[in-house]
C-alpha positions in Angstrom: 0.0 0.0 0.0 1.1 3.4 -0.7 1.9 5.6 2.2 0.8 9.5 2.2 1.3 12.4 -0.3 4.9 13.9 0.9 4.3 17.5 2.2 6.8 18.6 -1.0 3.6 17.4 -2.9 1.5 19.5 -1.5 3.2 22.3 -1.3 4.0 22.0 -4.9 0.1 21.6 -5.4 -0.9 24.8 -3.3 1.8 26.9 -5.0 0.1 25.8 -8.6 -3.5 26.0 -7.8 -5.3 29.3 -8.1 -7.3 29.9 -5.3 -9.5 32.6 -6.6 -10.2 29.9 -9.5 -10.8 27.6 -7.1 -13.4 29.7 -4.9 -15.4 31.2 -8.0 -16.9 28.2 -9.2 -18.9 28.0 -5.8 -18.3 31.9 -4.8 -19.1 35.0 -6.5 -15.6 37.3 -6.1 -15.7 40.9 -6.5 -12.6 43.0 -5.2 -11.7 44.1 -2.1 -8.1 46.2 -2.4 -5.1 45.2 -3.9 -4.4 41.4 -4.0 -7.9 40.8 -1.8 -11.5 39.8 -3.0 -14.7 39.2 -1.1 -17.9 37.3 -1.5 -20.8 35.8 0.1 -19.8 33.2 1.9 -20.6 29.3 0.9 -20.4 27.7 4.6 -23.1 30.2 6.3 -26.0 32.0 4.9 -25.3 36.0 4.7 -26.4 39.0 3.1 -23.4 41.4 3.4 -20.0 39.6 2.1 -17.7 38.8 4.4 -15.7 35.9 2.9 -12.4 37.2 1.8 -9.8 35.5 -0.3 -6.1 36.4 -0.9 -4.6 34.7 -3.6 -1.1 35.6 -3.4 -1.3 34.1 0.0 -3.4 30.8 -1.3 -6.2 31.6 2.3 -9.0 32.5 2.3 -11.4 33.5 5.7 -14.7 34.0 6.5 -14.9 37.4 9.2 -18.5 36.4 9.6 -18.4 32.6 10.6 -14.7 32.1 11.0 -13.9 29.2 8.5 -10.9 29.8 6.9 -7.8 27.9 5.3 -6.4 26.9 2.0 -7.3 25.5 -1.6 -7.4 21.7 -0.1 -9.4 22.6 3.4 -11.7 24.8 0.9 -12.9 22.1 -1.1 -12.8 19.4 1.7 -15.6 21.2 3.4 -17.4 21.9 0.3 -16.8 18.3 -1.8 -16.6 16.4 1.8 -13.9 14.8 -0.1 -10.7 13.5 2.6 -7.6 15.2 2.3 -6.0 12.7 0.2 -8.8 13.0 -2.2 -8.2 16.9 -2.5 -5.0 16.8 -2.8 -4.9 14.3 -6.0 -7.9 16.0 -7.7 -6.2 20.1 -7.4 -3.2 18.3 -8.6 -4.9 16.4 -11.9 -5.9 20.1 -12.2 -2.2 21.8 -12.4 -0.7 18.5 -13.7 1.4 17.8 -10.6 2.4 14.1 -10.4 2.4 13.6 -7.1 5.3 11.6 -4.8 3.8 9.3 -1.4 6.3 8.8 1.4 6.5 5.0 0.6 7.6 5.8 -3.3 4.8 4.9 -5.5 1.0 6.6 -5.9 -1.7 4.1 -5.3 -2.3 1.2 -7.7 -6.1 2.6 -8.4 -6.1 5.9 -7.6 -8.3 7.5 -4.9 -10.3 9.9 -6.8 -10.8 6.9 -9.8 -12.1 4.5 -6.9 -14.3 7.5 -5.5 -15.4 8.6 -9.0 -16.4 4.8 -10.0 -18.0 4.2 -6.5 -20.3 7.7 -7.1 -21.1 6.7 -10.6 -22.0 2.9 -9.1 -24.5 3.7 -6.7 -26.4 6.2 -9.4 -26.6 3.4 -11.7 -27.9 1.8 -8.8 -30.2 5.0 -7.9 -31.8 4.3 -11.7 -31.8 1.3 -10.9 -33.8 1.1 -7.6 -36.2 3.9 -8.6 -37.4 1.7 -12.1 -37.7 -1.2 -10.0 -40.6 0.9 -7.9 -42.8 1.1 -10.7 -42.8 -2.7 -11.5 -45.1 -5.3 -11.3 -42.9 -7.2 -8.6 -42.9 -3.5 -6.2 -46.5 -3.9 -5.4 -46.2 -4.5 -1.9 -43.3 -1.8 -1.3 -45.6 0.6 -3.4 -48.4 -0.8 -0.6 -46.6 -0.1 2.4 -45.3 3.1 1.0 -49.1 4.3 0.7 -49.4 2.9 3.9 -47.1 5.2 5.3 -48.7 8.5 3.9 -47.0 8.4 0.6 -47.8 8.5 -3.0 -46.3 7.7 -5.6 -44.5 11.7 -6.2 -43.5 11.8 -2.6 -41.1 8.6 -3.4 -39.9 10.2 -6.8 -39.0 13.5 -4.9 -36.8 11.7 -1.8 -35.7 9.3 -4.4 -37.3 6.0 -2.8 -36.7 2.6 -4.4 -37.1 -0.9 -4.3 -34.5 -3.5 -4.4 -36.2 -6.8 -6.3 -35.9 -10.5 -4.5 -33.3 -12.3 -6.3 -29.7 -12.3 -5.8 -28.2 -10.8 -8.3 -30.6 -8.2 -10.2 -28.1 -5.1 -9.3 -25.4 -7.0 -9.7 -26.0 -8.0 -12.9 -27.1 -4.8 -14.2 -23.9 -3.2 -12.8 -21.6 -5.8 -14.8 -23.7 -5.2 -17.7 -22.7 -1.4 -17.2 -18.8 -2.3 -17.2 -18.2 -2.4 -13.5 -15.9 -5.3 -12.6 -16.6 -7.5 -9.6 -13.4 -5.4 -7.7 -14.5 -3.0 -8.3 -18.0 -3.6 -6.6 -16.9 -5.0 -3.9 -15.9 -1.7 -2.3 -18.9 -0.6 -2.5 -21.1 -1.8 0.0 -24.0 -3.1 -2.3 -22.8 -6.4 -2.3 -22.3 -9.3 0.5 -19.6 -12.1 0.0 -20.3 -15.8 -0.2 -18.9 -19.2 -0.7 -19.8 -18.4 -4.5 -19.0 -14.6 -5.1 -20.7 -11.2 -4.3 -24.6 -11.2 -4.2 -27.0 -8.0 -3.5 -26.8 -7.1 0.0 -30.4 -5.4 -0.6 -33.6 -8.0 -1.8 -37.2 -7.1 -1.5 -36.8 -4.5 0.3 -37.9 -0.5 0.3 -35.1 1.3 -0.3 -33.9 5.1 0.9 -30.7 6.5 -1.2 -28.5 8.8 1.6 -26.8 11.3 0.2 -24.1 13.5 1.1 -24.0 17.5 1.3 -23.9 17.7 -2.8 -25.8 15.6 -3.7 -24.0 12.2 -4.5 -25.9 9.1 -2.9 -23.4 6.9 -0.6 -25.3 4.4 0.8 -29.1 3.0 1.3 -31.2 2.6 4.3 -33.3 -0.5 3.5 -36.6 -1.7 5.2 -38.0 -5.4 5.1 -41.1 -6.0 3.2 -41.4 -10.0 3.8 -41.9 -10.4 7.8 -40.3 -14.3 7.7 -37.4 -12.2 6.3 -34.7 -13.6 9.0 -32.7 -10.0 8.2 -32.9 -7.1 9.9 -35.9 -4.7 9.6 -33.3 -2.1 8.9 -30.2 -2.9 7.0 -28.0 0.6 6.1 -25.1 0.2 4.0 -22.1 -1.4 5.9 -18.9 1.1 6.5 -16.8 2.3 3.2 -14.7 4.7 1.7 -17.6 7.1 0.8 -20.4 5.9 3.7 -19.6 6.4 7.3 -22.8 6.7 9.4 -21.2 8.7 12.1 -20.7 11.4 9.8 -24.1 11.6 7.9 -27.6 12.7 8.0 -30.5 11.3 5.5 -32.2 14.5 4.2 -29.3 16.5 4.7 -28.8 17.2 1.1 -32.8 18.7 0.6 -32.4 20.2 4.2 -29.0 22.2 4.4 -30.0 25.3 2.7 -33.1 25.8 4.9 -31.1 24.6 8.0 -28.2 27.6 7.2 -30.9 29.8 6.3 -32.8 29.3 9.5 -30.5 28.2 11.6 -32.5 25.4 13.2 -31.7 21.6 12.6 -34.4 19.2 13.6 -33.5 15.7 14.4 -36.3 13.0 13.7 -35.5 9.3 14.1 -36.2 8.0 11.0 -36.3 7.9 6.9 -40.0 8.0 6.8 -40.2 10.4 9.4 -37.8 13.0 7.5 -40.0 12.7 4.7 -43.1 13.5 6.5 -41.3 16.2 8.1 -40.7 18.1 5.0 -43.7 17.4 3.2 -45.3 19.0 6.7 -43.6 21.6 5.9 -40.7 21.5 8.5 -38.1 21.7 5.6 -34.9 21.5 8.3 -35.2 17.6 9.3 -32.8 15.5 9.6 -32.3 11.8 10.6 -28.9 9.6 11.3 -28.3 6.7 9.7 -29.1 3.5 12.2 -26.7 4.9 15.2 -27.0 7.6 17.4 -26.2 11.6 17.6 -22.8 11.6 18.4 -19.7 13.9 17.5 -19.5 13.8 14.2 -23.0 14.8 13.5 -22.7 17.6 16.2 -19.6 19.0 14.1 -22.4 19.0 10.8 -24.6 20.3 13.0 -22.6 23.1 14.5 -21.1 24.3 10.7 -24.7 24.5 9.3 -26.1 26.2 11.9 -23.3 29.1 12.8 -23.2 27.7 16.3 -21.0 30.4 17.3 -23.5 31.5 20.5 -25.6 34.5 18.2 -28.6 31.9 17.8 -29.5 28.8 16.1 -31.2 26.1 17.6 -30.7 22.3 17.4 -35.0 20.1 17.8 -34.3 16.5 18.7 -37.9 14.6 18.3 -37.8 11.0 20.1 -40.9 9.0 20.7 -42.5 9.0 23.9 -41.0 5.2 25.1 -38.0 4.4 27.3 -35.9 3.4 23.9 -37.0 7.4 22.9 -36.1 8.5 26.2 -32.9 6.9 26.0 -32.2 8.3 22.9 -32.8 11.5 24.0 -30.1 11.0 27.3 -27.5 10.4 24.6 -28.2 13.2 22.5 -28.0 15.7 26.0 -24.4 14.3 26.5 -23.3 16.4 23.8 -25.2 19.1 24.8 -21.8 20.7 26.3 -20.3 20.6 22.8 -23.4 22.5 21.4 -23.1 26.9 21.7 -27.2 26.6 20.2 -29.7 26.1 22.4 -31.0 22.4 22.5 -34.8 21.5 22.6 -36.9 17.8 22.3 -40.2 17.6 21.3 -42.0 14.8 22.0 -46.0 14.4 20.8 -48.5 13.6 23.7 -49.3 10.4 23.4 -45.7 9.4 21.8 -46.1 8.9 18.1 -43.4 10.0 15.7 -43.7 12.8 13.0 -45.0 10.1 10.1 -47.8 8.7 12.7 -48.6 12.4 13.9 -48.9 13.5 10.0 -51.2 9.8 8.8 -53.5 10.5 11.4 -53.5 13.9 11.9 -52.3 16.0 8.8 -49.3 18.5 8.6 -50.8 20.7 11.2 -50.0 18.1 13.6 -46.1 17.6 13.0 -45.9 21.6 12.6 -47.2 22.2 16.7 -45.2 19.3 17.6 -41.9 21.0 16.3 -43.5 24.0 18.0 -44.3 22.4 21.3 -40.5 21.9 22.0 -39.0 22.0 25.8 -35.3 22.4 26.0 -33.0 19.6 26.1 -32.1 19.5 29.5 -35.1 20.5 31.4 -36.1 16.9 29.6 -33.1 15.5 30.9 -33.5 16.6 34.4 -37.6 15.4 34.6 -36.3 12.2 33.0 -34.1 11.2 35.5 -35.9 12.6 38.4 -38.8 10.2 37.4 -36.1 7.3 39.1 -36.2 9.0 42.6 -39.0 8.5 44.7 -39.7 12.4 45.7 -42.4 11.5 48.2 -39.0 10.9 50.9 -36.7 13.3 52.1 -33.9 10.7 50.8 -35.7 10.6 47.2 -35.7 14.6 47.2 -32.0 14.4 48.2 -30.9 12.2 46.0 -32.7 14.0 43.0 -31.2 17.5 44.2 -27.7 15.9 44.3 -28.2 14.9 40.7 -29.9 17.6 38.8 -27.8 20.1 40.7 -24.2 19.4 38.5 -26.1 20.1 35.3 -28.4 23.4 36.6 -24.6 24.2 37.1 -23.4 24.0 33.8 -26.0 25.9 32.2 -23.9 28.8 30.5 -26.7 31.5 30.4 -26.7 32.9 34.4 -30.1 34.6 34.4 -31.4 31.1 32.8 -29.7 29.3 35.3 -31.4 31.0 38.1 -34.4 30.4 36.4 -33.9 26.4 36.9 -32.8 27.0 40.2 -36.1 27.8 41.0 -38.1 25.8 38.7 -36.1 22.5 40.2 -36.7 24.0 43.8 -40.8 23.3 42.7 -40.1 20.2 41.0 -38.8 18.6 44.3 -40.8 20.6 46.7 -37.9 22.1 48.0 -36.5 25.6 49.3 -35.0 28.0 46.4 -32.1 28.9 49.0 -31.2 24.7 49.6 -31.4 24.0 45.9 -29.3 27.2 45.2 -26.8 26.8 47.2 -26.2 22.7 46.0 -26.0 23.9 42.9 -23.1 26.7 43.9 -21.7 23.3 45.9 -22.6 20.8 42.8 -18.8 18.2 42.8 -19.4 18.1 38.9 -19.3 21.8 38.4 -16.1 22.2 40.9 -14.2 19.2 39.5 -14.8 20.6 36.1 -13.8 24.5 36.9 -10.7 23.2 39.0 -9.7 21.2 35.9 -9.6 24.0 33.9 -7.9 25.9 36.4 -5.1 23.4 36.0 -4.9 23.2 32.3 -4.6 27.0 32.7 -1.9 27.5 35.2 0.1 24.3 33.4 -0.8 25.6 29.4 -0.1 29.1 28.2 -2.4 28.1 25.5 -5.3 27.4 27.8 -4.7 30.9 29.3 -3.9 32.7 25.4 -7.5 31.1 24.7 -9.5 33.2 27.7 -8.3 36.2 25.7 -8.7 34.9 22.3 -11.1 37.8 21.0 -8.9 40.5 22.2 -10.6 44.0 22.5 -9.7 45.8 19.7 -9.9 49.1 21.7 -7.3 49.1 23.5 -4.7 51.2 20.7 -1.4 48.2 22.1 -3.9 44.9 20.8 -5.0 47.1 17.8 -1.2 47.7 16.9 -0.2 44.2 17.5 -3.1 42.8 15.2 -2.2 45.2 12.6 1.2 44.0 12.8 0.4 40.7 12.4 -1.4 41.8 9.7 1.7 43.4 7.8 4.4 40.2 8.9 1.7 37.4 7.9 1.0 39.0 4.2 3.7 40.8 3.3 7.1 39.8 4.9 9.4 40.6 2.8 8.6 44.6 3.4 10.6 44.0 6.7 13.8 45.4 7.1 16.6 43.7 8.5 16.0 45.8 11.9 12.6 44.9 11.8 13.5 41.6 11.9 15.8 42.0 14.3 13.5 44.0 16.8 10.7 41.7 16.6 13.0 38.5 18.1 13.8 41.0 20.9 10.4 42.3 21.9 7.1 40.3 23.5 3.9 40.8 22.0 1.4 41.8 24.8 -1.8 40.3 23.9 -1.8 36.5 24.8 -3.3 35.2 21.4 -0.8 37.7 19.4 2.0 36.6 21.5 1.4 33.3 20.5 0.9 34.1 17.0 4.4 35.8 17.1 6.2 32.7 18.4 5.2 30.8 15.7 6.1 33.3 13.4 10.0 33.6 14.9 10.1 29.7 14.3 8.8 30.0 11.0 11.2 32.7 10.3 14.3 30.5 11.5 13.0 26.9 10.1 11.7 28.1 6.8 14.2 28.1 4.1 12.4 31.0 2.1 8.9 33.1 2.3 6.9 30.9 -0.1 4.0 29.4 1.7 4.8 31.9 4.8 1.4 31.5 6.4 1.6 27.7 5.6 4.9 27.6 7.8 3.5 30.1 10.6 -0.2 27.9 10.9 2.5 25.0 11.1 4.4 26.8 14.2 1.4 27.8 16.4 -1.3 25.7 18.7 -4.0 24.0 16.4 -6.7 26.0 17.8 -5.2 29.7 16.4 -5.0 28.0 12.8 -8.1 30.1 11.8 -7.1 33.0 13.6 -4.1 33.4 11.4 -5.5 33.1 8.5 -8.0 35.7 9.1 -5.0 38.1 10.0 -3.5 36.8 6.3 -6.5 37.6 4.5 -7.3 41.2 6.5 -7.3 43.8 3.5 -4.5 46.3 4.0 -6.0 50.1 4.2 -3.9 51.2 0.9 -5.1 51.2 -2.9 -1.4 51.0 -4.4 1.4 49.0 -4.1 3.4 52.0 -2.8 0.5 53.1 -0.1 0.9 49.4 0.6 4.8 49.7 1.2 4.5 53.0 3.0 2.1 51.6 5.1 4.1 48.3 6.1 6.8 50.1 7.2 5.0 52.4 9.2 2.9 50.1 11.5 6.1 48.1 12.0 8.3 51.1 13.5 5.0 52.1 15.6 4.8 49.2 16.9 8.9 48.6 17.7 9.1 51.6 18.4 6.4 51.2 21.0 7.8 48.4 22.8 10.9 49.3 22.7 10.0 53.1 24.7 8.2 50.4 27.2 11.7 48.3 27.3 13.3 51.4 28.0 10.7 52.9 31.1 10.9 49.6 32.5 15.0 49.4 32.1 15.3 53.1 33.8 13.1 52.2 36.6 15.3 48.9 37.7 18.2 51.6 37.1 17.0 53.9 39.7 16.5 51.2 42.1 20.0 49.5 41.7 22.9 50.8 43.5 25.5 51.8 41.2 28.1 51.7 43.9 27.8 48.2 45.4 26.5 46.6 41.9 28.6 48.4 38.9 28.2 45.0 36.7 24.4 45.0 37.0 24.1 49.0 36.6 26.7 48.8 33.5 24.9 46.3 32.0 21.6 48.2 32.4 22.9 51.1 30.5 24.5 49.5 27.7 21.0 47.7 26.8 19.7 51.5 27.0 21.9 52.4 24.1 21.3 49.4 22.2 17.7 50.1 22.4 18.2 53.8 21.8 20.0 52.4 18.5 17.5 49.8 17.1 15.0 52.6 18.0 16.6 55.4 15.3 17.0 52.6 12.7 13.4 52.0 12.4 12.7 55.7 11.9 11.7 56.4 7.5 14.4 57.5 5.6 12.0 59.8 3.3 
């Protein structure tokens, strides 16, 4: 097997590929100052454009949701293509062979398999689809107008039926010039004594498709009740399906969820297509596993979860396998800036039940009716203590009290103070004050203490947003600014200065260290930000890019120079009169008699500084 794409590769990839190219076949570009342009940006729903790409610089970065990075990272979020994917189809763009650490490229190339898989499981799309209008589809047509549906509703979420019989796809995909390899990667097929057969026989079938559209896998539901399968069967793990990572109805929903900014979670394929057809156009369902982490990360993206709004709907049937469902769902609540709700209909049916028996109004208040996620997950829970006894009560209080606790919004979190004082009959102050006491809550903060006192990055991140008023973080960010894009306008004192001086902002600080061990590991300025992103903690990756894509206030490549040099020396120049106020008070508390060394060397630093200090001044 091949080993990865060598990082000479890849930089030899990035330095070929046009980024504004790139960006405009999804992005609109119009420009924004020299070497900048700005558009609407494709990962959030805006108005005002506030996605700017620098091409010179291959970054681009979003001011209003904060995705940013390269040509590759671009179309990885877009394509939902790996990185190895990316890399090999920018470089069949520029004609870059590309080298892998182990010597040799793959024997069937990544993209090829990819390509072959996608085009496989249309064929197979066509395929299902036709079989649904067949004689032999009577009873899937049946139990699909059982469920609520006709005949358009199935063309318009792309329902099918896979025929009985053992090799009706497979056939038909031979027959199309696929060979039996090449099939077997793509999780249509099950492996016996004699060969691959269909994996999918008389049963209804859903295609799940990913953000653009391509279908990945199938979520199939027995017809024939003697069937000794499953009643659900998804499509087993591969290349292109990972379950973790998707959500059926994602590729009709994602314009409506970014537009709205609500995602609404329903449990299954018929109950996403009763959702939208109700009207509730933002439904969602995973794919035979539960919520986890990698649906929280699609979730998050979509929505803008950066704490301005959004809201995340889980719908779970009314039983204990529902409630349960719901439990795991709140454990990612933490990881989750939206606000979280469940909604759960009355007497327990799902959104296709509500909809069959009582029309779209009825899914439409259910959605409505929501409660937030843990207020559900507190009454849940408490339902297991007897609160008739004091020891019930207690017990109860000593649970519910760590997550009241962790609720981030203080004037909600009073709120719940009180509301679990009523639930358990108890007094506001005694339900208050375990909550100030809850273990979880002081385990948790003195954690982070830890991490703090024992990682400057943990303490660089409680000031990540600096405050842009203060005129010393508005200097060092414009500095940034100048050193990330345009380097080479440093002089040799600049350079020079800049190894000798501390950034006072936290999160710039940072930033600068990186850029010294860029500066001293790098063998030239090609790919600067590249090698700075490469020197810093993972979690500041976006915020450099965002000071490498800033537009510079000039509108010519001499206001551009003129400028360069001038916020460096204002900066330097800055420090270094601090250096020197803080070198002439230790000066005037040493004792120039009893320690000469000490005092001499005090003053000779003062000249040095005086020095570096009249270099930076413009030679007009």
């Amino acid at each position: 097997m091949a080993g990865r794409i060598t990082r000479e590769s890849i930089d030899k990839v990035l330095e070929a590929t046009d980024l504004k190219t790139v960006v405009e076949e999804h992005v609109t570009l119009r420009s924004a100052g020299i070497g900048s342009y700005k558009g609407l940006c494709p990962f959030h729903d805006e108005r005002t454009p506030s996605f700017h790409v620098t091409p010179a610089k291959g970054f681009y970065h979003c001011f209003g949701c904060q995705e940013s990075g390269d040509a590759i990272k671009f179309l990885m979020e877009l394509e939902h293509t790996s990185f190895t994917e990316t890399v090999e189809i920018l470089a069949a763009r520029v004609n870059i062979s590309l080298e892998y650490e182990e010597g040799s490229a793959p024997e069937r190339p990544t993209l090829a398999t990819r390509q072959r898989m996608l085009q496989a499981h249309q064929i197979a799309d066509e395929f299902y689809q036709h079989a649904l209008t067949t004689p032999a589809a009577e009873e899937a047509r049946t139990f699909l107008h059982n469920k609520g549906f006709t005949q358009e509703d199935a063309a318009q979420f792309g329902v099918g039926y896979a025929p009985e019989g053992w090799n009706n796809l497979l056939s038909h995909l031979q027959q199309r010039g696929f060979s039996l390899d090449e099939l077997s990667e793509t999780g249509l097929f099950s492996e016996g004594r004699r060969g691959l057969y269909d994996r999918f026989r008389n049963r209804v079938m859903w295609p799940i498709k990913d953000m653009t559209g391509n279908t990945i896998g199938y979520g199939a539901r027995q017809l024939d009740p003697n069937d000794k399968g499953p009643k659900y069967l998804n499509t087993p793990e591969t290349s292109l399906y990972k379950k973790s990572q998707v959500l059926y109805g994602l590729n009709f929903a994602k314009n409506d969820i970014a537009r709205q900014r609500q995602l609404v979670v329903v449990e299954g394929y018929t109950d996403v297509m009763a959702a939208h057809l109700a009207g509730i156009s933002t439904a969602v369902a995973t794919c035979g596993t539960a919520f986890g982490e990698g649906h929280v990360r699609i979730a998050r993206r979509l929505i803008t979860d950066d704490g301005s709004g959004g809201e995340i709907i889980f719908t779970f049937d009314g039983d204990e396998a529902g409630q349960k469902a719901a439990m795991r769902a709140f454990e990612f609540d933490n990881q989750i800036v939206a606000k979280t709700f469940v909604a759960v209909a009355p007497e327990g049916q799902d959104p296709n039940d509500l909809r069959q028996h009582y029309g779209d109004e009825a899914v439409r208040r259910l959605i409505a009716s929501r409660e937030p996620l843990f207020e559900f997950a507190i009454k849940t829970r408490l339902k297991e203590y007897n609160l008739d006894t004091v020891e019930g009560r207690t017990g109860a209080l000593h649970y519910a009290a760590p997550i009241v606790k962790e609720i981030r919004d203080p004037i909600m979190r009073d709120g719940y103070v009180r509301e679990l004082a009523g639930w358990l009959g108890m007094d506001v102050d005694t339900v208050h004050q375990a909550v100030q006491r809850a273990s979880k809550a002081s385990f948790t903060r003195a954690q982070q203490e830890a991490q703090t006192a024992e990682d400057p990055t943990a303490q660089m991140e409680l000031n990540f947003r600096p405050d842009l008023r203060d005129p010393i973080a508005r200097m060092e960010k414009e500095a940034l600014e100048v050193i990330l894009q345009r380097p080479e306008t440093l002089s040799q004192e600049q350079w020079k200065a800049l190894y000798t001086t501390q950034f006072k902002v936290p999160v710039y600080n940072a930033i600068q260290i990186g850029i010294l061990a860029a500066a001293r590991n790098a063998q030239d300025t090609s790919n600067w930000v590249q090698h700075v992103t490469a020197e810093v903690p993972e979690t500041l990756y976006s915020f450099v890019t965002e000071l490498a894509v800033a537009p510079l206030p000039a509108s010519s490549e001499e206001e551009v120079l003129r400028y360069c040099r001038d916020i460096m020396n204002r900066l330097l120049e800055m420090q270094i009169t601090e250096q020197k106020a803080d070198l002439i008070g230790r000066l005037q508390r040493l004792d120039s008699q009893r320690e000469p060394e000490a005092f001499q060397v005090i003053q000779q630093r003062l000249v040095e500084l005086e020095n570096q200090r009249r270099f930076l001044r413009p030679i007009d």
